[in-house]
N, C-alpha and C positions, 0 to 999 in steps of 0.2 A: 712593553706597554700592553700587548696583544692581550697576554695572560693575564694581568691584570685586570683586565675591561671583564673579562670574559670570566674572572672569578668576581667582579661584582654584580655582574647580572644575574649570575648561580643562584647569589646570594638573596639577592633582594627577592628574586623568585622562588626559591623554596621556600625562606623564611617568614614572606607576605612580610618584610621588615619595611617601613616607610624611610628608605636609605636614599641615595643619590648620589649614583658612583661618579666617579673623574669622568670626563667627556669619553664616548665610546669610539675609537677608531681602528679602522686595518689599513696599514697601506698595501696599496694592491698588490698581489703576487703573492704577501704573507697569508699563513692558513689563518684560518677561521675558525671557533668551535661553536656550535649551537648548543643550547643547553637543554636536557630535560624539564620539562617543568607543561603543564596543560596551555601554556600561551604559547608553547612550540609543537606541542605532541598530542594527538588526534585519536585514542582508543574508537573503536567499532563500533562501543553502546554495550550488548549483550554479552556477547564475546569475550572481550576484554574490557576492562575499565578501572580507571583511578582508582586505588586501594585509598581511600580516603583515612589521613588519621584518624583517630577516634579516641574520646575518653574514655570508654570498656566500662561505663557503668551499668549500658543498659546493653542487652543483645540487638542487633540487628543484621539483617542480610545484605543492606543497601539500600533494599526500597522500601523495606518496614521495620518499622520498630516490635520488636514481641511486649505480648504482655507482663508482667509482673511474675516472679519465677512463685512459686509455692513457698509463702510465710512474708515474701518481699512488704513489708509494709507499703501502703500505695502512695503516700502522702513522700516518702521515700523515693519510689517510680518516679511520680510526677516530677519533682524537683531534678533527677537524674535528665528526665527528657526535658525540662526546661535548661540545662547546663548543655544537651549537645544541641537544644535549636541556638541557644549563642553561641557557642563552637563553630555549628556549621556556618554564620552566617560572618563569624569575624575570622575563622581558619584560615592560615595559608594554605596556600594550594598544595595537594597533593605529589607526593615523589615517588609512588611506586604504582605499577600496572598489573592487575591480577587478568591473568589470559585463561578464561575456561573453554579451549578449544573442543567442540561437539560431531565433528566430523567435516563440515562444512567451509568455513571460512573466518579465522580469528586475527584482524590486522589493527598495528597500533602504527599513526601514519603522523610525518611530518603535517602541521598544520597547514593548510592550502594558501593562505594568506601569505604566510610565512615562505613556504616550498617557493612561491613564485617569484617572491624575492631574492630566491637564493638559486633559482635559473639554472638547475642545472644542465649540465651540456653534454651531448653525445660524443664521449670517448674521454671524460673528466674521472679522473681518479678520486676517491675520497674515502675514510674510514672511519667507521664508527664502531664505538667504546659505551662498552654495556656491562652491567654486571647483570647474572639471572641465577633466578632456583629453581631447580623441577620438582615439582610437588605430585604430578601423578601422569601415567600413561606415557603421552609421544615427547620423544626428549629433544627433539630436533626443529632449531629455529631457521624460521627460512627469511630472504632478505632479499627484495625485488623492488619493481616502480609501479607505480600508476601513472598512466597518460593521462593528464586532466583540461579539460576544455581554459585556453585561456583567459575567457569572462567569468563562464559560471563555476568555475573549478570541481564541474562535474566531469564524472569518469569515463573517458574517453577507449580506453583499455588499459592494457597492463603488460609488464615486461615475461611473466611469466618467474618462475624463482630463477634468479641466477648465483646465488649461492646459499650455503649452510653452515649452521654450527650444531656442535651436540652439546648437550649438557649432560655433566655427570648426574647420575640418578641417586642424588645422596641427601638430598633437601637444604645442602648448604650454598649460600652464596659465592659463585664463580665471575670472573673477570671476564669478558672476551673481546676480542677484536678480532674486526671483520673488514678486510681491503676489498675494494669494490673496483671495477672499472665499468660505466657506462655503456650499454650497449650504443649502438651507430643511431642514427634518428631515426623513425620510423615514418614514413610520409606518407602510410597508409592509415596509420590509424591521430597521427600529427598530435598538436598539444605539447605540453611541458611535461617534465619527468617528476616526481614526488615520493621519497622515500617512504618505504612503509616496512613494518617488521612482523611477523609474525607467524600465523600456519595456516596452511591449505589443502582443501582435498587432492587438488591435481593435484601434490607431492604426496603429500601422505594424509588417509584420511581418520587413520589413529588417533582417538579422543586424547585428549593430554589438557595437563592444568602446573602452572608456571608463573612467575614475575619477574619481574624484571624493574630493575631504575638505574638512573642514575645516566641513562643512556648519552651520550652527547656523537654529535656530526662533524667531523673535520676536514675541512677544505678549504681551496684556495680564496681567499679573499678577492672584493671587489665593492667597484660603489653600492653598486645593487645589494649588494650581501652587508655592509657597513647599514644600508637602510636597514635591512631583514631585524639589525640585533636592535635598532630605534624601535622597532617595533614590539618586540620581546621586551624592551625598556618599559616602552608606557603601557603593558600589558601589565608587568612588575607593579607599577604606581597604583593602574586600578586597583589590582589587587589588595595592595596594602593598604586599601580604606574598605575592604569586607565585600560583601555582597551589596550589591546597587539592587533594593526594590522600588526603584522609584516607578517603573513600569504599573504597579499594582495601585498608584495614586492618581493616574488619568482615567478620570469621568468618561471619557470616550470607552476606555477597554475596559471598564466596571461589570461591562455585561458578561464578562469570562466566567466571573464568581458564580451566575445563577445560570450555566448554561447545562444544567445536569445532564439532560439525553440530548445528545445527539447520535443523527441517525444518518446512517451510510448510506445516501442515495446515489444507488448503480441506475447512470442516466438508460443503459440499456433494459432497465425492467420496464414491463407492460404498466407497473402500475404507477409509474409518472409520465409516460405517452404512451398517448393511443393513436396508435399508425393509421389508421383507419379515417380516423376525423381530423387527425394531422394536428393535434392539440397536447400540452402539456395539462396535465389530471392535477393541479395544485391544491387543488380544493379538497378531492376526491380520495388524493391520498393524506391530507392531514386530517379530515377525517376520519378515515379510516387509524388514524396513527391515534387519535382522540380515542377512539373505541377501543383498540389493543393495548394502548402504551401508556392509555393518561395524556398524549400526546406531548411534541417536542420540541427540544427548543431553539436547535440548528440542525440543520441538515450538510452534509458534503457530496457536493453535487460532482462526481466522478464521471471522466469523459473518454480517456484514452487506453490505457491497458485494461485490459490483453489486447487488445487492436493494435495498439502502435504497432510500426514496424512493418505491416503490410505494403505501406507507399511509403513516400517520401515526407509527408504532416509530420508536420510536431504536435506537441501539447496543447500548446497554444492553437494553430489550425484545427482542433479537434475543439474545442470549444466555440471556434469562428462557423464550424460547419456542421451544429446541430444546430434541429427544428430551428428557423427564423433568426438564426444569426447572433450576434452579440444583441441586438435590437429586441429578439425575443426573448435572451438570457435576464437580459436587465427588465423584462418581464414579468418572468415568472419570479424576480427575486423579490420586486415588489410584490406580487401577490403572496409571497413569504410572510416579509414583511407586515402587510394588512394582517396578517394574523399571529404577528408576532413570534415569528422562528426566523431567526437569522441565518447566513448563507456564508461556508464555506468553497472557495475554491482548490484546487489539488494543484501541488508544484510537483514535477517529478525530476529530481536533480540530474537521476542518469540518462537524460533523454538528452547525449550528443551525437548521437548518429543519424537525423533527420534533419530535415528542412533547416538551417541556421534564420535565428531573426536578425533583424539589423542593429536589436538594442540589446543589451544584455538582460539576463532571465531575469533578474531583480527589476528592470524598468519595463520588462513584458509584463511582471506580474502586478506591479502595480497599474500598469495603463489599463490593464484586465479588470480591476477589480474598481478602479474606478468608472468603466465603459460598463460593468452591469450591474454596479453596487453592491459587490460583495462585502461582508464585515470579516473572514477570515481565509488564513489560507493555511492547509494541511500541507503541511512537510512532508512526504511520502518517503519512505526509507532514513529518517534523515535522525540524527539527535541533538541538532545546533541549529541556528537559524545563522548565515551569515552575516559578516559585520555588515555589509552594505543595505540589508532587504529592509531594515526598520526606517532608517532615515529616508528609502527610495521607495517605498510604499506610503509612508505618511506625507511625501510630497502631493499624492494623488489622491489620496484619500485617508481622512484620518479614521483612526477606530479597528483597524484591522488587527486580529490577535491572529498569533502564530503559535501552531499545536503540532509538534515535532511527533512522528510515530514510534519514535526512539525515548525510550527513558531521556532524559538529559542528565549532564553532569551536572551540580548544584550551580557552578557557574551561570548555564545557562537557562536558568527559570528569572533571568533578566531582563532575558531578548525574550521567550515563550511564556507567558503570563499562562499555558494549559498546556498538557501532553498527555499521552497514550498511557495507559497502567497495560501494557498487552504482554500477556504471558509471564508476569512477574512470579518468581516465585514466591510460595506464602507459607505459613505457619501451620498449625493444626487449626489455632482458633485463630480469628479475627487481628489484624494485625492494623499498625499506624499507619499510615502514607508519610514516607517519610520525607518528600518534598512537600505535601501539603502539611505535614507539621511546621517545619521549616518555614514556609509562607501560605499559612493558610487560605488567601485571595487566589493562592495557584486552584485551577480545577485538573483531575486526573479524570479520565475516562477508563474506565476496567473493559479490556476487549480480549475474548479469545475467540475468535470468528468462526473455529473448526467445531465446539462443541457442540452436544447437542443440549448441554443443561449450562445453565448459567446463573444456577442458584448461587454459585460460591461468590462469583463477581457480582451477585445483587449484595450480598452479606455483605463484604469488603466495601463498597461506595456505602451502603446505608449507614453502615458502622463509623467510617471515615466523613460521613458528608458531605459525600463525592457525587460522581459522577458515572454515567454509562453511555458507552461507545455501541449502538443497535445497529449491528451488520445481519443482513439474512441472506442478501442475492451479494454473495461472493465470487462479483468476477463473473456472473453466468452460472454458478452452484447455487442450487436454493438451497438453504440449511435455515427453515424459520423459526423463530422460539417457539417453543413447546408453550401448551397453556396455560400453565403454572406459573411458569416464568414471569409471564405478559402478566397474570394476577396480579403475582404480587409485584413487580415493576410498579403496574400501575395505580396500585395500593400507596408504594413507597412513595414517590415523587410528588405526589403535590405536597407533601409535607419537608420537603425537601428545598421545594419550593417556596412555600411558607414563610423558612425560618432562614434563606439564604443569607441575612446581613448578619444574623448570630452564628451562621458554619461557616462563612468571610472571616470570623474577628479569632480573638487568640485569648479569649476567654475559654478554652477549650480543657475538660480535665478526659482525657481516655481511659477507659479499666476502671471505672470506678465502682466501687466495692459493691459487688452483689450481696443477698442473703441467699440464692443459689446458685450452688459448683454449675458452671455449663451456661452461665447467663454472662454477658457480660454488655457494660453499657456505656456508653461516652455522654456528657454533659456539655451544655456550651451554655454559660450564665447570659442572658441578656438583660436590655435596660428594661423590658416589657414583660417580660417569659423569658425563662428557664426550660431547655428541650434536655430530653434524655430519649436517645436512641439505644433500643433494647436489641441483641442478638441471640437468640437463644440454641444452644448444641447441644443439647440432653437429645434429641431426639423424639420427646414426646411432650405433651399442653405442660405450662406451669400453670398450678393453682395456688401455689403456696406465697409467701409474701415474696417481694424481689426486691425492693430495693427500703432503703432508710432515709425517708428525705429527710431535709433539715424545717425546722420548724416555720410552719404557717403561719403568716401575719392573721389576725383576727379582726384586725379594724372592719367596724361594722360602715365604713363610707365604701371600702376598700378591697376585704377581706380574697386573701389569695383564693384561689381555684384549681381544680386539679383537671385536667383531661386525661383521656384516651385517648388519644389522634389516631389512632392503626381503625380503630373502632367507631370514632367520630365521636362520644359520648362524654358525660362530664363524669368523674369521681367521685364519691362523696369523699369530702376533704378528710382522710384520717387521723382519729387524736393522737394518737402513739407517732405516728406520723411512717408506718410500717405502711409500704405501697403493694396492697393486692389487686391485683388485674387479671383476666385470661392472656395468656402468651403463647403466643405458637413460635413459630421460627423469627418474624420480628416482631416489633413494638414499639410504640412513639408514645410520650409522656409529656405533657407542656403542664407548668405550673405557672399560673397568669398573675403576673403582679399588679395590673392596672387594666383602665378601660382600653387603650392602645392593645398591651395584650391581648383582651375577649376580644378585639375588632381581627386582631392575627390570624386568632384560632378559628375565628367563626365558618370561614369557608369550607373548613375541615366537618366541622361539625352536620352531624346526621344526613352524610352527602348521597344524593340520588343512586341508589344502584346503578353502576353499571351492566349492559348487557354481558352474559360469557363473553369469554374469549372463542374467538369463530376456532373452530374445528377443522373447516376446509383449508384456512391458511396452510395448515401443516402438509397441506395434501400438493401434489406435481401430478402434473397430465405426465404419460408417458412417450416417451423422444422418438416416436413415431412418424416417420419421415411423410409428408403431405401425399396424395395419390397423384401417380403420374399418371399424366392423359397417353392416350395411344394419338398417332398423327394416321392422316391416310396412308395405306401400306402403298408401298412401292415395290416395283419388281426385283428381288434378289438378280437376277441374270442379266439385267439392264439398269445398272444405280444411277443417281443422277449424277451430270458431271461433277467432280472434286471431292464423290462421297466412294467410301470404300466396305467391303461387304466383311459384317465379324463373322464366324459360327457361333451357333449356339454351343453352348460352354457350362461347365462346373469349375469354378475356382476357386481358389481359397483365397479370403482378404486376411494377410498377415498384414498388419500396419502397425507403425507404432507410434503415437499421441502424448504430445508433450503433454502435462496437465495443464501447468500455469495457473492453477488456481481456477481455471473453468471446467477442466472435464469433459466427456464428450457424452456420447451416446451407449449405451449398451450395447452389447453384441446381438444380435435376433436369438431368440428364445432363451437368455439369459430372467432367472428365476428373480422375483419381485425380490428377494430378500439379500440376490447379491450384485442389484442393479447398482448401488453405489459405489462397488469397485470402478466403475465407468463415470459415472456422472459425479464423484465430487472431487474436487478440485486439491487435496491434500493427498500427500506434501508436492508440495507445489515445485518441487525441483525432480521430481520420481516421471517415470514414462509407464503410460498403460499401453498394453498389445489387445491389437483387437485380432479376432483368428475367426471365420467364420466360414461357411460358405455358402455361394451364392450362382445360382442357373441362370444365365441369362441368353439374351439371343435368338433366332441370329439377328442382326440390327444392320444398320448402315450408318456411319458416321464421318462426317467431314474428315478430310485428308489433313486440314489445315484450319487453326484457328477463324473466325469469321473476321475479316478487316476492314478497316473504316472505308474504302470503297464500296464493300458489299452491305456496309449500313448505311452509307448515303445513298445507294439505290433504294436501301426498303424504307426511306425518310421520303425518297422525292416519289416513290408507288403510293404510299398509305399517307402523308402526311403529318407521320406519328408526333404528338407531344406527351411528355410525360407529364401529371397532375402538378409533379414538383420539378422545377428544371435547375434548380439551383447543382452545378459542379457536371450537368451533362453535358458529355462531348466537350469539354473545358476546353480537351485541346486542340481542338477547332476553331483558331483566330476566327470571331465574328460568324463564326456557327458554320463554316464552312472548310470541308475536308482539303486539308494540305494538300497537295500534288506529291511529295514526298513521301506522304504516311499512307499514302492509297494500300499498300499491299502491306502496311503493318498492321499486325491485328490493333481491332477496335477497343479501347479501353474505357474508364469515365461512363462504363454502362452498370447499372447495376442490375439485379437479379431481375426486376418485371422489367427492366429493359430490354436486357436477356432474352427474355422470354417472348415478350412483342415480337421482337424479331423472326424467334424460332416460331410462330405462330406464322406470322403473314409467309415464312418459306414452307410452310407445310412438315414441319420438325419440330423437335423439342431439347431440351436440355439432357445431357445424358446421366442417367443415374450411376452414383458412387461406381456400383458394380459394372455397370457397362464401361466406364470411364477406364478402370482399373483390367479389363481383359482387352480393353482396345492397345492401355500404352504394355502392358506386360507381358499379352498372350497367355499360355498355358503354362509357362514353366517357371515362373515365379521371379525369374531377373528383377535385379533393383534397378535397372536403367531400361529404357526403352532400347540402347542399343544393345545390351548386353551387361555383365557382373560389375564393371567397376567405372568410377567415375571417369567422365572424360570432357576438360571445360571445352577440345574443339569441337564439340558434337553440342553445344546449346549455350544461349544465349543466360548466363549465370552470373555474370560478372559485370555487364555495359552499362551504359548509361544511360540506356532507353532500349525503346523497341526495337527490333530489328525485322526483315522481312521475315512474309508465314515459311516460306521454302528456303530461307538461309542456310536450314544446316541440315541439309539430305542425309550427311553421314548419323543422323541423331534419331532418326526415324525408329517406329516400335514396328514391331513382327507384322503388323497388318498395315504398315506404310505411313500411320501418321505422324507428323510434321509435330516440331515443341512439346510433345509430351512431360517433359521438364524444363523450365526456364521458360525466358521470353516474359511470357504472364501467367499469373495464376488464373485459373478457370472454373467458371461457375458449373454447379453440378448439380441438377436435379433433387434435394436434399434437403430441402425448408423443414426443420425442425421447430417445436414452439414445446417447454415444458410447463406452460403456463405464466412462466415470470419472461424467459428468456428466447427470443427465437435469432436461432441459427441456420448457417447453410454450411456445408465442407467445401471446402477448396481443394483443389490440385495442381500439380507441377513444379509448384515454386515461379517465381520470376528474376528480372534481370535486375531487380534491388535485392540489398542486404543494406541494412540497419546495421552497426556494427556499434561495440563497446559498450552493451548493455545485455546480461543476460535475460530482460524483461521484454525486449523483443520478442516481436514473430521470428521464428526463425528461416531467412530470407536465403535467394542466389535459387539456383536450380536444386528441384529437390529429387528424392528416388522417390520410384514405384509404391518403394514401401514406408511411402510416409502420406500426411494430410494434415492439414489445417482447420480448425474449430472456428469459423468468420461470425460473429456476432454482429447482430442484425439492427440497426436503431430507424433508419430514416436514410431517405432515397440520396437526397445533396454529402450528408457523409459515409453510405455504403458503396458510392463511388468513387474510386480508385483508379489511379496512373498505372495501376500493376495487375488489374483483373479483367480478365477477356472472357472467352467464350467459342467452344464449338458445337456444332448440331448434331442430334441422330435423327435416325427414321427409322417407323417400324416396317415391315418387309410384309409381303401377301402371302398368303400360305403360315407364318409365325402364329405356333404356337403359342397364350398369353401368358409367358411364362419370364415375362421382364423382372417381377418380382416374386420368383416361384425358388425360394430362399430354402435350401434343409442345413439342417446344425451338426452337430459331435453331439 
C-alpha cells in the first residue's frame, strides 16, 4: 500500500494532473519515500534552480525572454511568448534542478515546511535516490543538514558535509544512492535537522554545473511523516488548478504595480538623521530624492546588519531602539506617507542566534508593521515568502506586499506580488522580464548595488516597465549614482508613472518592429493612449524614421495626437504615419486617443527643468579619524593607581577586516585613487589587511577595563546625564549599580558616554594604535598572552561579564587585563565619510552570535583583528558587549600620539 500512495503523489505532482489518489498512509516503522517535486524540494535561487519545462519556441535564460532571432517574423514572436505566458501559468511543476555552482555555495534543500514534518532524529538512518549529470567543472555532490529554527525555519547552522558522491564526467544521466546516518544532536547550535544536497566551498570550492531529478528520501515512517505526505498532497491539488494570481486582484496591494523606484534607505546615513538635533530629515531627504531621482515611491527603511551580532538584539530590538522608538518609527512613516512614498520594513530570516521573541518572526512581523504602519516587507536573502507570513500579516494589517531579494520560482509571484531583478543575467540587447510577462501587475526592481554605472539596469526596467531598486550607502560604502544615471532616471520615471495601469495590463506587444537595426521598442495599447517605450543601442542620435505607427484617427471632434514624452512635446501627427523624432539612448511616444488621454499626457508635457544633478553627491569626506585631545600629562615615574606605563613605540598594525559589505578605512597615506580597496564593501565575503605603521607613546593606560563601580562614582561626582538616556546603564535595575557587577566592567555606555567619563578622570579614549601596542607590545602576537588561542585565559565564551582581574593568566606584555573577550572596547576612532560615521572596536567579547555568517563576528578576538561599529544614535549604539578603558598622556611626551610613517 506504502508504494502505492507514494507512486500516486509522484504522480499528481510532476504531472500537475487533477487526480486523487487512494487515502495516503504508513504504518509506523514502515519506510517512507518523499518525492521530488518544488512542494517538497527548496533550490538556493541563483545557484541552483527548477529547470522549468519549456515549449523552445522562444530563447530564454529564466529570467528573460530574448528578442526575435534575425528574420523571426514578430507577429510570430509574439504569439510564441503568448503560448509560454499560458505554459507557465497552467505548467506542472517542474522535475529537474540545474545547479551552477560559482565557487561559494549551491544547496537544493528539503522544503522547511515539509523537513519539520518529517523530524528528523539524531542517529536516524535514511537514504536518498537521485539520478544526476555533470555538465561542467566539480563532479562531486556533497549531502549534509541544516539546523533550522523550529518557528522560523531559519538557519540556525549546519552539519557541515557528511558525505559524497561523484559523478562520472560524461554528461549522461547516472543513478545514485546515498546511505546517510544522522549525526548525534547538537545542543549548541539546537533546532531540527533538514536535508539539503548540493556543493560548497568548505568542500571544494571548484565551479561546477550539473542536474539532478528525480531525487526522492527514504525513511522510517511515522504519524508526523504520514502528515508530511498530506502536505505534499494538497500542494499536488494547488498545483493542478495553475498559478493562483489572485494576490494581483486586491485593491489594498494595487499599489505594487506603480511602485517603480524604490529606494534603499540605510537608517545609518546622515542624510535621514541628524544626530545632532536628534531628528529624522523626512522632508529633507525626499526632497532632495525629488531633485536627483524625480523622486520615489517607497523606501526600505534598514536597521540591523552589519551591526547585528554585537549584543544580544535581534531585528526586531534594532527597530524598537532607534531614534524615538516604534512611536517615532510610526512617525516618520506617516511623514512618508503625507508625501506619498510608502514604507518598507526588512525581515532577516537568518537571524537565530540573538535575543529569541516570544512569537514567532511571522507574528513579530506583522505586530511590527502594524505598530508603525508599514505597507511592505523586504525578504532579505530570501526567494519564497513563507506559507504562514501572508495570512499572519494581514491579520494586523492589510496591504502589506512581500518583495523577496531572491528571483522567485514562478510559483511564488503568488505570495510576492514584487521582487528584486538583482544581478540577473541579460542579453546583448534589452530582454523581457520574464515574471513580469508572466503577470504583468508583478513589479521587478533592477539592482546591482556594486556598480558604478547603472545605465543597463535603467535600459531593462524602461524597456520592461519596470521598476528600480536605488541603493547608494551599502551597508556603510557610499557607491552614489553617477549624474547621468540620476538624469535619465529622472527623465524616465514620471512617465512610467503616467502610464502605470497600461504597463499593469497584458496588452503588452515587446520588440515591436523598428525601421532601425539597434532600436528596439515595446508597445502597451491602452483605453486612452497608446505608449511605445523606445531603447536605442546604436550608440549614437537617431534621426532617421523609427518606427511605423498604425493609422491615425482624423475625426475632427477627436482626432488622435502624437507626443514626445522623453521631450515633453507634441508631434506633428505624420500622413505616412512613419514616426521621426530625436532619439538618444531612450524615448517615450504616447498616441492619445481622447480627452482622458491629453489629461494623461499633460503632466509630461513642457515640464519645468530640473536643476543638474549635484556633483558633490558623488563626492566622500575622507575616513580621517576626529583629533584626539591631549589630557593633562601625568608623571611617567609615578602613574596613577591601576594605570600602567607603555614606551614609546613603532609598530606595525597588520589587521585583518572582514568587509561585510561596509569596508573600513584606508591605510594612512594610502593614494586617492586606491583608497577603495579599503572602503568599499565588495565582495562582501573577501577580508582586507590593513599593514601600516604607527609611533606612538609613551602613554599610560588602565590595567583594567573601567567598571560599573568606577562609573557610579563619576555619576555621583559630576551628576552626569546624557541628552538621550534611552538603553543607558540598562543594566542597572532602577539606575542603580548591582553589588555584584561593581568590578564587572561597565557596559550600555556609548562612545560620549565614554568619553564623559575619561574627561571628568583627566584621560581619554585610546587611539586604535595605542590600544594595539598596549594589548600586543612589539612583537606582533595575535594574543595578548602569546601565539595561540587560549579560552582559559579570557572571557570568550560566558554568559555575561565576568570580573576586570578574572583572568591574570590573559594579561598583554604590559599587564593589562581583557585585551580579548569580556567586552568589546571603545577606541578613540570616530570616523564620518560624510554619509556614514563609525568608531573600531576591539577585543572581541563574551557573546557570539552563531548560525549566521551575517553576523559580527563575536567570542574573544586576536590582536590582529577589529571591528567597523557603525554609528546611528546613542539608545542603539549601546550595547551589553561594549566597555571601555583610559589613557593619559605623560609630561615630558613628545606629541607624537599620531606621528604615523608608511612603506
Amino acid at each position: 500500500m506504502l508504494k502505492q500512495a507514494t507512486w500516486w503523489i509522484a504522480a499528481g505532482l510532476l504531472a500537475g494532473a487533477a487526480v486523487v489518489p487512494p487515502a495516503l498512509s504508513a504504518p509506523e516503522g514502515l519506510p517512507l519515500t518523499v518525492p521530488f517535486s518544488p512542494a517538497a524540494w527548496l533550490p538556493d535561487g541563483g545557484d541552483a534552480r527548477w529547470l522549468r519545462p519549456e515549449p523552445g519556441e522562444l530563447e530564454t535564460n529564466g529570467f528573460y525572454l530574448r528578442a526575435p532571432k534575425p528574420g523571426q517574423a514578430h507577429a510570430a514572436w509574439l504569439a510564441a511568448a503568448h503560448r509560454l505566458r499560458a505554459f507557465d501559468r497552467t505548467a506542472p511543476p517542474p522535475t529537474t534542478v540545474r545547479v551552477a555552482f560559482g565557487g561559494v555555495r549551491a544547496w537544493t534543500r528539503v522544503q522547511p515546511e515539509v523537513g519539520r514534518l518529517l523530524h528528523l532524529q539524531p542517529g536516524e538512518a535514511l537514504v536518498v535516490r537521485l539520478e544526476a549529470r555533470w555538465l561542467s567543472g566539480n563532479p562531486e555532490i556533497c549531502f549534509a543538514l541544516d539546523y533550522l529554527d523550529p518557528q522560523t525555519f531559519a538557519q540556525k547552522g549546519w552539519s557541515g558535509v557528511l558525505t559524497t558522491a561523484r559523478l562520472p564526467q560524461d554528461g549522461e544521466w547516472h543513478p545514485l544512492e546515498v546511505a546517510l546516518t544522522l549525526p548525534p544532536d547538537n545542543p549548541r547550535i539546537g533546532g531540527w535537522a533538514n536535508l539539503i544536497v548540493g556543493q560548497d566551498a568548505t568542500r571544494d570550492a571548484t565551479p561546477g554545473q550539473w542536474e539532478m531529478r528525480g531525487a526522492t528520501l527514504h525513511l522510517a515512517g511515522s504519524p508526523g511523516r504520514r502528515q508530511a505526505l498530506r502536505v505534499l498532497q494538497a500542494a499536488a491539488d494547488r498545483a493542478a488548478h495553475g498559478l493562483d494570481r489572485s494576490i494581483y486582484d486586491r485593491p489594498d496591494l494595487a499599489w505594487g504595480a506603480r511602485n517603480f523606484a524604490c529606494y534603499f534607505l540605510f537608517l545609518y546615513d546622515t542624510a535621514i538623521y541628524d544626530r545632532q538635533a536628534r531628528r529624522y530629515r523626512v522632508e529633507a531627504f525626499l526632497d532632495e530624492m525629488e531633485r536627483e531621482f524625480g523622486g520615489v515611491d517607497s523606501v526600505v527603511l534598514w536597521q540591523a546588519y552589519p551591526r547585528i551580532g554585537v549584543d544580544q538584539r535581534n531585528q526586531f530590538d534594532f527597530y524598537r531602539d532607534l531614534p524615538g522608538g516604534l512611536a517615532g518609527l510610526k512617525e516618520v512613516t506617516a511623514r512618508f506617507h503625507r508625501r506619498g512614498v510608502r514604507v518598507f520594513i526588512d525581515y532577516n530570516p537568518w537571524d537565530t542566534g540573538t535575543r529569541r521573541e516570544e512569537v514567532t518572526d511571522a507574528e513579530a512581523l506583522g505586530r511590527l508593521v502594524r505598530a508603525i504602519g508599514a505597507d511592505g516587507i523586504f525578504l532579505d536573502t530570501m526567494v519564497a515568502a513563507p506559507d504562514a507570513l501572508r495570512p499572519t500579516v494581514d491579520r494586523y494589517r492589510r496591504g502589506v506586499l512581500f518583495e523577496p531579494e531572491g528571483s522567485p520560482e514562478i510559483a511564488q509571484i503568488s505570495a510576492c506580488s514584487a521582487s528584486w531583478a538583482q544581478w540577473l543575467p541579460t542579453y546583448p540587447e534589452p530582454g523581457v522580464l520574464r515574471l513580469k510577462w508572466l503577470e504583468p501587475r508583478h513589479m521587478q526592481h533592477q539592482i546591482r548595488r556594486w556598480d558604478r554605472s547603472h545605465a543597463e539596469e535603467i535600459v531593462q526596467a524602461f524597456f520592461n516597465g519596470s521598476g528600480m531598486l536605488i541603493w547608494e550607502n551599502v551597508f556603510g560604502t557610499h557607491n552614489p549614482w553617477n549624474v547621468e544615471d540620476r538624469a535619465t532616471w529622472r527623465q524616465a520615471v514620471p512617465i512610467l508613472r503616467a502610464f502605470w495601469r497600461e504597463l499593469a495590463s497584458e496588452a503588452w506587444e515587446p520588440f515591436l518592429p523598428t525601421l532601425s537595426e539597434g532600436v528596439f521598442a515595446s508597445r502597451w495599447i491602452g483605453r486612452h493612449a497608446t505608449l511605445y517605450l523606445l531603447v536605442n543601442q546604436t550608440g549614437k542620435p537617431i534621426t532617421t524614421p523609427i518606427l511605423q505607427l498604425p493609422a491615425l484617427a482624423r475625426s475632427r471632434k477627436s482626432p488622435e495626437r502624437v507626443f514626445d514624452l522623453w521631450r515633453g512635446v507634441e508631434i506633428p501627427a505624420p500622413p505616412d504615419g512613419l514616426l521621426s523624432m530625436p532619439l538618444e539612448q531612450l524615448g517615450a511616444v504616447a498616441v492619445v486617443h481622447d480627452a482622458a488621454g491629453l489629461r494623461q499626457v499633460q503632466p509630461l508635457l513642457n515640464r519645468r527643468p530640473l536643476p543638474p544633478p549635484s556633483q558633490a553627491r558623488m563626492l566622500a569626506r575622507p575616513h580621517d579619524p576626529r583629533p584626539v585631545p591631549r589630557t593633562p600629562p601625568a608623571d611617567p615615574d609615578n602613574p596613577p593607581p591601576g594605570m600602567v606605563l607603555v614606551p614609546r613605540a613603532t609598530i606595525r598594525l597588520r589587521l585583518s577586516h572582514e568587509r561585510r559589505e561596509c569596508g573600513c578605512y584606508p591605510d594612512p597615506g594610502t593614494p586617492a585613487a586606491r583608497q577603495d580597496e579599503f572602503t568599499f564593501g565588495a565582495a562582501w565575503n573577501s577580508e582586507l589587511t590593513h599593514d601600516y605603521l604607527a609611533t606612538v607613546g609613551p602613554f599610560l593606560i588602565d590595567e583594567c577595563l573601567v567598571t560599573n563601580g568606577e562609573y557610579e562614582a563619576f555619576l555621583k561626582a559630576t551628576g552626569y546625564r546624557p541628552a538621550e538616556r534611552r538603553n543607558f546603564l540598562k543594566h542597572w535595575p532602577g539606575g542603580r549599580c548591582p553589588a555584584a557587577l561593581r568590578d564587572h566592567p561597565v557596559v550600555y555606555v556609548d562612545l560620549e558616554d565614554a568619553q564623559a567619563y575619561a574627561r571628568w578622570a583627566g584621560k581619554r579614549l585610546p587611539t586604535e594604535a595605542e590600544w594595539q601596542l598596549a594589548g600586543q607590545g612589539t612583537d606582533g602576537r595575535p594574543w595578548p598572552w602569546g601565539t595561540e588561542p587560549d579560552p582559559a585565559r579570557a572571557n570568550g565564551q560566558g554568559k555575561g561579564t565576568t570580573p576586570v582581574r578574572a583572568f591574570p593568566a590573559g594579561r598583554s606584555p604590559y599587564g593589562c587585563y581583557d585585551m580579548a573577550g569580556n567586552v568589546w572596547q571603545w577606541t578613540e576612532s570616530e570616523r564620518d565619510d560624510g554619509h556614514t560615521r563609525y568608531a573600531i572596536l576591539r577585543g572581541g567579547s563574551y557573546f557570539s552570535a552563531e548560525g549566521s555568517v551575517w553576523y559580527v563576528r563575536g567570542g574573544a578576538q586576536p590582536l590582529t583583528r577589529h571591528a567597523k561599529f557603525l554609528l546611528l544614535y546613542l539608545g542603539l549604539d549601546r550595547c551589553a558587549t561594549i566597555g571601555f578603558r583610559c589613557v593619559k598622556d605623560v609630561s615630558g611626551q613628545e606629541d607624537a600620539t599620531d606621528d604615523r610613517t608608511y612603506d
